[in-house]
N, C-alpha and C positions, 0 to 999 in steps of 0.2 A: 185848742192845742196848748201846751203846756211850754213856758217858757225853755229850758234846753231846746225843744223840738224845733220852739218857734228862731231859736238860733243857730240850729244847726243847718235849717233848712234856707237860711237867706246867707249861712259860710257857702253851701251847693249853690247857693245860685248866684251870687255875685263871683263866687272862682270861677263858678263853668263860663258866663260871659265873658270875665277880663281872658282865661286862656283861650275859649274861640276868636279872640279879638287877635291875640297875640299868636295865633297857629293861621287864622281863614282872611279874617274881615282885615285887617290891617294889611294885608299882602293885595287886593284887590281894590281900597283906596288911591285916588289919585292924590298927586303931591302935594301937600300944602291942605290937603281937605282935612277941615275937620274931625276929631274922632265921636259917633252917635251920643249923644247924652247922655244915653240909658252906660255907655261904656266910662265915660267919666263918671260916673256915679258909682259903679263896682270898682273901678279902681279905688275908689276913695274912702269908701265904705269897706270893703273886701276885709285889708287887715285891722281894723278899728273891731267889726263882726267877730274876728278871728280871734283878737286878743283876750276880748269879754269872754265869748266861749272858754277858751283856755284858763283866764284865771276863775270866771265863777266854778268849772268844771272841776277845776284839778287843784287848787291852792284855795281860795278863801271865798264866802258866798255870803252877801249881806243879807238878813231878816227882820222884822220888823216885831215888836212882840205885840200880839191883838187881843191878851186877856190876864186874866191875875191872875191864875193859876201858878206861877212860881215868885207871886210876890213874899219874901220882900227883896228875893233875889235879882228877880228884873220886872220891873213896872210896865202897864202900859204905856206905849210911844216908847219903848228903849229899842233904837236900832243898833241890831249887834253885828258881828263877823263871828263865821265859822269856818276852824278848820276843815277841809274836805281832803287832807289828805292823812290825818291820823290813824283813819280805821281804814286806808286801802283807797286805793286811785282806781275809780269807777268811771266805766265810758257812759259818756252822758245820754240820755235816754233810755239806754239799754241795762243802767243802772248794774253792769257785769263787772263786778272787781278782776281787775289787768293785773292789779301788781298790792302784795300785803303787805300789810305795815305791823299797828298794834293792834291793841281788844280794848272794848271802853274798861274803866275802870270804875272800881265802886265811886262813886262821887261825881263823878261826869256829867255835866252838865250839855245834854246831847237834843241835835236832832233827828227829828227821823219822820218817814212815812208815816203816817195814821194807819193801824193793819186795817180798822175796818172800811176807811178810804183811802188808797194811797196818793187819792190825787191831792191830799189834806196835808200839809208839813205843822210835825207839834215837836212842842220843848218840854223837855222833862229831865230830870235827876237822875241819874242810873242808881238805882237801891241794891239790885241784886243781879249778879252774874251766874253765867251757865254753872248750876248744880247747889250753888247758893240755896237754903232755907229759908224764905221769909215771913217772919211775922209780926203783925202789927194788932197789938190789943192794948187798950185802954190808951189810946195814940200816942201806943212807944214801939218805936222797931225793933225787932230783933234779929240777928244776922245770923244765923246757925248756932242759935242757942244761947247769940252774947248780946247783953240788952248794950243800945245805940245812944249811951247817954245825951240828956236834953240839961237845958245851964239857963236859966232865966236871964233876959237881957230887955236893958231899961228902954222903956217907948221912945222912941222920940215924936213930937211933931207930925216930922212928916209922914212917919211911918202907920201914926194912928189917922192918915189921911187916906193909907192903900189898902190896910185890910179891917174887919169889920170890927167894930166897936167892942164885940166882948172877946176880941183875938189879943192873943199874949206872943210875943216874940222873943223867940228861941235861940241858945245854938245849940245845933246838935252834930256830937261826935259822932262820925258816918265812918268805923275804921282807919282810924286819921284822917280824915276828912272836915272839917270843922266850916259849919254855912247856916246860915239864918234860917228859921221857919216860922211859919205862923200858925199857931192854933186855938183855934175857937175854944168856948168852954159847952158850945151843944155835945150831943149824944155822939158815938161816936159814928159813923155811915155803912162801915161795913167791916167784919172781919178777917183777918185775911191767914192762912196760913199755906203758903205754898213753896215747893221746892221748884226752883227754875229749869226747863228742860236746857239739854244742850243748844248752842246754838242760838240761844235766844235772851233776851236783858227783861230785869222787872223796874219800871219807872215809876216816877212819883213825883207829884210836883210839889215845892218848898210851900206852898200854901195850902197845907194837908186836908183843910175842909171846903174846899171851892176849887176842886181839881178832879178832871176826870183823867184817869193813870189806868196802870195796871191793875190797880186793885178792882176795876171796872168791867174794864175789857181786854183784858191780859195782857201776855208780854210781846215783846217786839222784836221778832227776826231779826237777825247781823244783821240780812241781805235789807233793810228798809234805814239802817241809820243812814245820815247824808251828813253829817262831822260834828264834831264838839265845838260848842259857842265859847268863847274865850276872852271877847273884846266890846264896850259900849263906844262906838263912836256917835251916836246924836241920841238925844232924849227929846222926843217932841209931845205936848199931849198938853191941849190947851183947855181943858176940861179939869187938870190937876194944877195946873199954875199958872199964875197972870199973864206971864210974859209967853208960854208956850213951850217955851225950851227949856227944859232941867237941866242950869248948868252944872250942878252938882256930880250929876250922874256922867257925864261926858269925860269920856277915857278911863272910864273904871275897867280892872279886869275882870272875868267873872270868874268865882271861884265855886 
């Protein structure tokens, strides 16, 4: 059972208790008796259930990142926050947009279902919007014909810690969009040149040779984003730093 479900399903059963309590059981109590345990328990829990649901659902959903595919944008161990209401206020589990908002934009830093498992949540870059041209040869983008210039930017440290030894880091102009990438000097993996159907985004992760995107396994329906990442509140990842926590990284926005 997938977390929404598993919350939706203990808001039904802690409400439905505490109002039998308050409609049947409480009226059949003698005076002074205790109320059952299992009923202090729903009261207590009830709205606590209630509020999670509500904000993971409908305002902001924390993620955890579990790969390098958008290094050097977000590292492993960067737990983030995501908007869940920029692209439309969806009822939880049933994943049905109630009410519309905006459309990602090119540069979006998004998540979404996995199309070919939706039960998978990935992070990716939005490269291309519905009817968008994309193409990528000799690992430079091009957006309907206009190259996506790239700007050399000096290593640091840390950075030659996340991606691989003969990776160079970038920035590159994404239609005014300006964000770091990493690129290898191997061959390049695949070619790409497609025009994006309606309806649908072409993703890409900032760490253009160690990322399975769109260029893989296509693009990604409206109906599967779940919101734009926007905020690092903890960096943990005790594999990359002595101490565990990347203080560095904590409260960066993501761009």
């Amino acid at each position: 059972m997938s977390f929404p479900a598993l919350m939706v399903t203990l808001v039904a059963i802690t409400g439905l208790i505490w109002l039998l309590d308050k409609w049947l059981w409480a009226a059949n109590r003698a005076p002074g008796q205790k109320e059952p345990i299992i009923v202090e328990y729903a009261k207590s829990f009830f709205p606590i259930i209630l509020a999670v649901l509500v904000v993971r659902s409908f305002l902001v959903e924390p993620f955890r990142i579990p790969s390098a595919s958008m290094v050097p944008t977000l590292r492993i161990g960067d737990f983030i926050l995501v908007n869940k209401f920029d692209y439309g206020i969806r009822l939880p589990v049933l994943n049905k947009k109630v009410v519309e908002m905006d459309l990602p934009q090119r540069g979006d830093v998004v998540v979404f279902r996995y199309p070919p498992n939706p039960q998978l949540d990935y992070i990716k870059r939005v490269i291309g919007t519905p009817g968008d041209r994309v193409e990528y040869k000799d690992k430079v983008l091009y957006i309907n014909g206009e190259k996506m210039p790239q700007t050399h930017q000096q290593k640091s440290l840390d950075l030659l810690g996340v991606v691989a030894g003969d990776s160079e880091v970038l920035i590159e102009d994404l239609s005014g969009v300006s964000h770091q990438i990493a690129k290898g000097s191997n061959q390049q993996r695949v070619q790409v040149d497609f025009i994006v159907p309606d309806g649908e985004y072409f993703m890409m992760g900032d760490n253009r040779d160690n990322s399975s995107d769109s260029r893989f396994w296509g693009t990604v329906p409206e109906s599967h984003l779940v919101g734009r990442a926007f905020y690092i509140w903890m960096s943990w990842d005790c594999n990359a730093h002595w101490s565990c926590v990347n203080w560095d990284r904590i409260g960066q926005s993501i761009d």
